[in-house]
C-alpha positions in Angstrom: 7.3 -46.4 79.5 6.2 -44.3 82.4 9.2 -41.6 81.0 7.2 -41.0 78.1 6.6 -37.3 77.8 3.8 -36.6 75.6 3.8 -32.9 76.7 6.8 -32.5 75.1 6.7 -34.2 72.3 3.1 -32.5 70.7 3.9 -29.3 72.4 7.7 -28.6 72.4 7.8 -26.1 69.5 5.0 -24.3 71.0 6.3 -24.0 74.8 9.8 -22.7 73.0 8.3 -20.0 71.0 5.4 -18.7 73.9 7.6 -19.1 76.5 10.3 -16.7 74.6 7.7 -14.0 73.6 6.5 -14.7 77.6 3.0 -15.7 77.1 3.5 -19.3 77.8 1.8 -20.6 81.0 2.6 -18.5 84.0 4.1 -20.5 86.7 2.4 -20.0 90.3 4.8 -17.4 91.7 5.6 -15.6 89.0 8.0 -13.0 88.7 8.1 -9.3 88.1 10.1 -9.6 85.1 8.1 -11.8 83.4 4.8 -10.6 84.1 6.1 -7.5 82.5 7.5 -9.4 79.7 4.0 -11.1 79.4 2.4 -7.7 79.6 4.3 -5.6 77.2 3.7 -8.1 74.5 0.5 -8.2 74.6 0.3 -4.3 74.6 1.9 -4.7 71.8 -0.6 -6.9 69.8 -3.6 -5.2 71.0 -2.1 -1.4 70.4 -1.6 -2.3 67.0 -5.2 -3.5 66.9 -6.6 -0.2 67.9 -4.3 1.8 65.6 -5.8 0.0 62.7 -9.3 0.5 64.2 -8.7 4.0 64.1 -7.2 4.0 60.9 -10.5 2.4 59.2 -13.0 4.4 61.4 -10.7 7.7 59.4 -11.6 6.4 55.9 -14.9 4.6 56.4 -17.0 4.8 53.4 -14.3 4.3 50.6 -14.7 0.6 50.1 -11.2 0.4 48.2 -9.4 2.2 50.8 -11.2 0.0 53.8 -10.3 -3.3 52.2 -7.0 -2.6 52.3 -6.5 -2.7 56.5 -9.2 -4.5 56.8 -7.7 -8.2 56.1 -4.6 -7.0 58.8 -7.9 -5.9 61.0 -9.4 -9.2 61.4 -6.4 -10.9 61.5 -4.8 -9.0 64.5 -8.6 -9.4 66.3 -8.4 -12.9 65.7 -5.3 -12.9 67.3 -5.8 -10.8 70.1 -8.6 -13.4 71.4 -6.8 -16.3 71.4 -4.0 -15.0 73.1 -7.0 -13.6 75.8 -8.8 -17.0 75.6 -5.4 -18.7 76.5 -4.6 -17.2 79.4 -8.3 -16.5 80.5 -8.4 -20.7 80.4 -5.0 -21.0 81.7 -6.3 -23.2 84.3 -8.1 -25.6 82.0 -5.0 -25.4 79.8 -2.9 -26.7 83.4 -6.0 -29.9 83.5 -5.5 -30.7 80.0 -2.0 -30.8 80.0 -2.3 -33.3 83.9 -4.3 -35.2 82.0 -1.7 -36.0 79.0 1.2 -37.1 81.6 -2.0 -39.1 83.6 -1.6 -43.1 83.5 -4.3 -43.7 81.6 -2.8 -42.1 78.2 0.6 -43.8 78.4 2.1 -45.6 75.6 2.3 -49.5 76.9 4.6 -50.9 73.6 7.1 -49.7 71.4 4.2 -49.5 68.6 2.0 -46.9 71.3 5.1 -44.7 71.0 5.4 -44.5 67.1 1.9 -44.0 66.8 2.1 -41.0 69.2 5.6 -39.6 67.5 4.0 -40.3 64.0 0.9 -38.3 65.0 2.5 -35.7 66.7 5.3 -35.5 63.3 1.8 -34.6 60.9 0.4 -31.5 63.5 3.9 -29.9 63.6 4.9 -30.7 59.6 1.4 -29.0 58.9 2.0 -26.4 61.3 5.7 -26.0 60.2 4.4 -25.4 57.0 2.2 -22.4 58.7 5.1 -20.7 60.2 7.0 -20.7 57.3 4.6 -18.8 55.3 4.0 -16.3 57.7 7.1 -15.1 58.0 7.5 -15.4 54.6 4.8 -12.5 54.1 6.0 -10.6 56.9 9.1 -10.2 54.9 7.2 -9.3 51.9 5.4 -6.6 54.0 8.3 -5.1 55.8 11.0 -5.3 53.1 8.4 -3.6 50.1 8.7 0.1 52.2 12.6 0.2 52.3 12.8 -0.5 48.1 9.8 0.5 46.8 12.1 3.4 44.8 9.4 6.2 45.5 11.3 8.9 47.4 8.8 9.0 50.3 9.0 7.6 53.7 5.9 5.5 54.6 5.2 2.5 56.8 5.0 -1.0 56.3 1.2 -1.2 56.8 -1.5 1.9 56.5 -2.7 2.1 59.6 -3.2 5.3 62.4 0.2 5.7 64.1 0.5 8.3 66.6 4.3 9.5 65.2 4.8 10.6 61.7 7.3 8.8 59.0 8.4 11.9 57.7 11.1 13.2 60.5 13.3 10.9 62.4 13.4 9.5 64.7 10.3 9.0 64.7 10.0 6.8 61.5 12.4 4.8 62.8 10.5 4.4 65.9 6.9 3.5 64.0 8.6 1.3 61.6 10.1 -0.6 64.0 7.1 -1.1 66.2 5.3 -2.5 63.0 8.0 -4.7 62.4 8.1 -5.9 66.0 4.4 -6.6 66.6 3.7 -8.4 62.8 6.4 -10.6 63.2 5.6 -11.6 67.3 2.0 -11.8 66.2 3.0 -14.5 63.5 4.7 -16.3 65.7 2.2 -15.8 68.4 -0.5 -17.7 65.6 2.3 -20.1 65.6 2.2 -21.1 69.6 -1.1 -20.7 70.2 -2.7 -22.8 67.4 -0.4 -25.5 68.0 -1.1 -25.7 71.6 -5.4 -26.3 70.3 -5.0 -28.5 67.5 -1.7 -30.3 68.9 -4.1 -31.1 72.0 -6.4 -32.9 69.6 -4.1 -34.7 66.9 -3.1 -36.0 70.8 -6.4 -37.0 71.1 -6.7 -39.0 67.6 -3.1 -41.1 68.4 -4.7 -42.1 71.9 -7.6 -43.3 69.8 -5.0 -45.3 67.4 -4.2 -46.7 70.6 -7.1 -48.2 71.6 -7.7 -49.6 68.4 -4.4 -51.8 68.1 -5.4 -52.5 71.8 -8.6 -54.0 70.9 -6.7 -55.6 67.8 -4.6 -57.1 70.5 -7.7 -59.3 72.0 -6.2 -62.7 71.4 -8.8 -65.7 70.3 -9.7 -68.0 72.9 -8.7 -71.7 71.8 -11.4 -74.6 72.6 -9.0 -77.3 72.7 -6.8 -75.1 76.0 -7.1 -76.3 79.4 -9.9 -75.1 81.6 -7.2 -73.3 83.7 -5.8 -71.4 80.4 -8.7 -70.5 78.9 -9.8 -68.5 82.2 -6.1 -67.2 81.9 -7.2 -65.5 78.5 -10.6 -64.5 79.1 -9.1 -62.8 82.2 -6.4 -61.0 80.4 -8.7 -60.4 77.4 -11.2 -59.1 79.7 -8.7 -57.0 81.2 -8.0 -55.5 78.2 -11.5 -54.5 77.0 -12.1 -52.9 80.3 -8.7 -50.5 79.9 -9.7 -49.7 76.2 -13.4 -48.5 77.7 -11.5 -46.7 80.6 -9.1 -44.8 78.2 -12.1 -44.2 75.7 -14.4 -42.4 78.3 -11.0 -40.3 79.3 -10.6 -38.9 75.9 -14.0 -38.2 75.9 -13.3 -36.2 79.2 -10.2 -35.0 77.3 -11.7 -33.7 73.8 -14.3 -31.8 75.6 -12.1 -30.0 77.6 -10.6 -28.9 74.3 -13.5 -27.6 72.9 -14.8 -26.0 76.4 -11.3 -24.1 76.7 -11.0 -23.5 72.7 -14.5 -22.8 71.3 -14.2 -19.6 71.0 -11.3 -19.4 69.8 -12.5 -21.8 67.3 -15.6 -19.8 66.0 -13.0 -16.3 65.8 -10.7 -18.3 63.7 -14.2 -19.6 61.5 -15.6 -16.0 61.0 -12.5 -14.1 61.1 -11.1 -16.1 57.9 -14.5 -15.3 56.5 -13.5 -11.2 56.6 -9.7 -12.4 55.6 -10.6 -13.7 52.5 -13.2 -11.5 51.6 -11.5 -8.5 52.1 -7.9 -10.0 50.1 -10.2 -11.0 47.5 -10.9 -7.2 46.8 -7.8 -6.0 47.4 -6.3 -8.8 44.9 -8.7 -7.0 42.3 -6.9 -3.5 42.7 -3.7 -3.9 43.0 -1.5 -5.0 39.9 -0.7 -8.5 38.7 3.0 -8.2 38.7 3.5 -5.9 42.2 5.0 -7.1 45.0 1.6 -5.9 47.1 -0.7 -8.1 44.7 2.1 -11.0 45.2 2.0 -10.4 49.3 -2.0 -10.2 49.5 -2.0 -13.6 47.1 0.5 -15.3 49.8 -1.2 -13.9 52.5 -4.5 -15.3 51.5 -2.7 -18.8 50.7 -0.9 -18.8 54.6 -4.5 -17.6 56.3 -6.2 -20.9 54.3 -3.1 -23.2 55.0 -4.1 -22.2 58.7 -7.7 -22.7 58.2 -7.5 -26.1 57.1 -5.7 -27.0 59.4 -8.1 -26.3 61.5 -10.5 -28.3 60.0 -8.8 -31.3 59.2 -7.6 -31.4 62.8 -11.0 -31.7 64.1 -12.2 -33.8 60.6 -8.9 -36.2 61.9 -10.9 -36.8 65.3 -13.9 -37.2 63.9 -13.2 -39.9 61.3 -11.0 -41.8 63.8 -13.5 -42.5 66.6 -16.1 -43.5 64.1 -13.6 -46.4 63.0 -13.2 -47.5 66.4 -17.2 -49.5 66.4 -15.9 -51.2 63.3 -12.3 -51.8 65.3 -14.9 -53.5 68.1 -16.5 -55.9 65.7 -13.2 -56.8 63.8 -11.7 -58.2 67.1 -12.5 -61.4 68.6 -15.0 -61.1 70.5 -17.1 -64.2 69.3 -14.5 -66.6 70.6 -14.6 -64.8 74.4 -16.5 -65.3 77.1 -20.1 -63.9 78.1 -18.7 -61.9 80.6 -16.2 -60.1 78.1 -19.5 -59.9 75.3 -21.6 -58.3 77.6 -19.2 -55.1 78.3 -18.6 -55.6 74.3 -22.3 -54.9 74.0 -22.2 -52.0 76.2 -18.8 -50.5 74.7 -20.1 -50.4 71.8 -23.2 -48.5 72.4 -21.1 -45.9 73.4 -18.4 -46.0 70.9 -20.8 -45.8 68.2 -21.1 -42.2 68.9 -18.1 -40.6 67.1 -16.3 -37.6 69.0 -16.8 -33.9 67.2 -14.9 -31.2 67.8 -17.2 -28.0 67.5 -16.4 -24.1 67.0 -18.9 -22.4 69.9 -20.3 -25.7 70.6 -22.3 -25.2 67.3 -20.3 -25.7 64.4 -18.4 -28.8 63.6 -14.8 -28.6 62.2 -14.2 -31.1 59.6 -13.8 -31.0 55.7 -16.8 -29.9 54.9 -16.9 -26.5 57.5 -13.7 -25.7 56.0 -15.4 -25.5 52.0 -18.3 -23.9 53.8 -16.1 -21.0 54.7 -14.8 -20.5 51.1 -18.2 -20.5 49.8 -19.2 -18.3 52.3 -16.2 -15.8 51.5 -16.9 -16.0 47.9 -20.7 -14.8 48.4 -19.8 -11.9 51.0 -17.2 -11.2 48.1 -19.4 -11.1 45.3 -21.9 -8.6 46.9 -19.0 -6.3 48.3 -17.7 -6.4 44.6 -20.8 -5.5 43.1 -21.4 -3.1 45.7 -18.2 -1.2 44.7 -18.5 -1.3 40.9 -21.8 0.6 41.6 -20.2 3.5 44.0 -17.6 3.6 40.7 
């Protein structure tokens, strides 16, 4: 079992795509080349978030025309700090991932490694799922332009660009930079949310773990043989005392996460707050059966997918360590000795406390954050609607 790679099973996709676009984990001596790689990327993302700054600051004050780049606005922000709170926590990134190869987290049976590959299978079919749709409405965006049938030249997105679409080659060139930078951004959402949330479906298998280890606790017989019934209180003992040890380490482990990834967590809350919003006006512009109302519609649609995610990640942790105090009393404890039902007593104090993963240490992510955030949408919506009927 000690071959087990746990890195590379949760985080394989992840590593493949980051470390292709060169914002995966540095190694120590780094070279040139890549640190330029790593670089140019990332000018890439946040130039495209300053165009479209400039491009709102230009037409502030026509709330049609804002909520246009606005969605892309808060989208590429969101972005552009989790790619900087990534490699800002690079070094509690390097811990978390030492602490998934550590001895305490590795599969002991056959059944320890399906419940790891069937945990890790759910985080990348959701996030899968994710990709797909991006990249679907990246198509959308960057294909409308080239057969829209109009006669005139424009770019994929409006946005300030500092060359014009009219003469070549500079259209080529600004059309080609948006093309670029959407579709490394997407995948860029891709790598870096899977890297969070794979860290802590990791942290829900461990937690199947050390239930089917508690499940494990075998009853103590009356009828065995002094010598055999100290046999099984030992090894019953024995395994109590692991499940506590590996229980306080994901506790060490989940609130690394959310020290490294809080926020990025609260960006992703308030940022899909402006995303809906502001597609939610749009959607009310444009026509029913355009291909801009049919990109803004999937567009909304991939940014929730993403968004529950999210949530049901951290809902997933949640729900599984409250289970575990239930776990406790379901084994069989009252057949053990009083040495094993004193540490009983004292594990479950402390597993009676379930794990919560929170967005700025404030704001838990579960279910119910995640309808929060539509609510919330809808009401920022409703005045901003209002508010524009009025100016009309």
């Amino acid at each position: 079992m000690a071959t087990f790679n746990s890195e590379d099973l949760f985080l394989n996709r992840a590593k493949f795509v980051m470390k292709f676009l060169g914002v995966w984990i540095p190694p120590v001596d780094e070279s040139l080349p890549r640190k330029f790689l790593k670089l140019f990327m990332l000018m890439l993302q946040y130039l495209f978030l300053i165009f479209q700054t400039i491009h709102i600051v230009q037409i502030w004050g026509d709330l049609a025309a804002v909520s246009q780049p606005s969605y892309l606005l808060f989208t590429q922000a969101c972005l552009c700090m989790k790619i900087t709170v990534f490699h800002v926590n690079v070094d509690k990134l390097r811990e978390l991932l030492k602490q998934m190869a550590s001895d305490t987290f590795m599969p002991q049976s056959i059944v320890h490694e399906k419940i790891l590959k069937a945990q890790a299978a759910r985080i990348k079919k959701y996030l899968l799922a994710f990709m797909i749709g991006s990249q679907g409405v990246c198509s959308m965006w960057y294909l409308h332009p080239l057969f829209e049938g109009t006669g005139v030249r424009k770019f994929p997105f409006d946005m300030w660009m500092p060359v014009s679409p009219e003469d070549s080659p500079q259209y080529e060139i600004g059309y080609a930079f948006q093309l670029l930078t959407i579709c490394m951004s997407a995948y860029m959402y891709f790598g870096v949310d899977s890297v969070a949330l794979s860290l802590v479906i990791f942290a829900c298998a461990q937690i199947e773990i050390i239930k089917d280890k508690l499940l494990s606790i075998a009853p103590v017989q009356y009828g065995l043989k002094e010598k055999e019934r100290k046999i099984m209180n030992e090894k019953n003992h024995k395994i109590l005392v692991e499940c506590i040890v590996q229980h306080q380490a994901v506790v060490t482990f989940t609130q690394l996460v959310e020290d490294t990834y809080h926020l990025y967590l609260l960006f992703q809350l308030t940022g899909d707050v402006g995303v809906t919003c502001m597609c939610a006006l749009r959607i009310l512009v444009e026509e029913v059966r355009s291909v801009p109302f049919a990109s803004i519609f999937l567009y909304v649609i991939v940014m929730l997918i993403q968004l529950f995610i999210c949530c049901w990640s951290g809902h997933e942790l949640t729900a599984n360590s409250e289970d575990l105090h239930t776990v406790l009393h379901k084994c069989s404890w009252y057949e053990q000795d009083l040495k094993f039902k004193r540490d009983l007593r004292f594990a479950m104090m402390r597993m009676n406390r379930p794990l919560v993963l929170r967005a700025g240490h404030y704001i838990s992510m579960s279910r119910q954050t995640f309808v929060a955030v539509l609510r919330m949408s809808y009401s920022y919506f409703a005045v901003l609607n209002q508010a524009n009927k009025k100016d009309q």
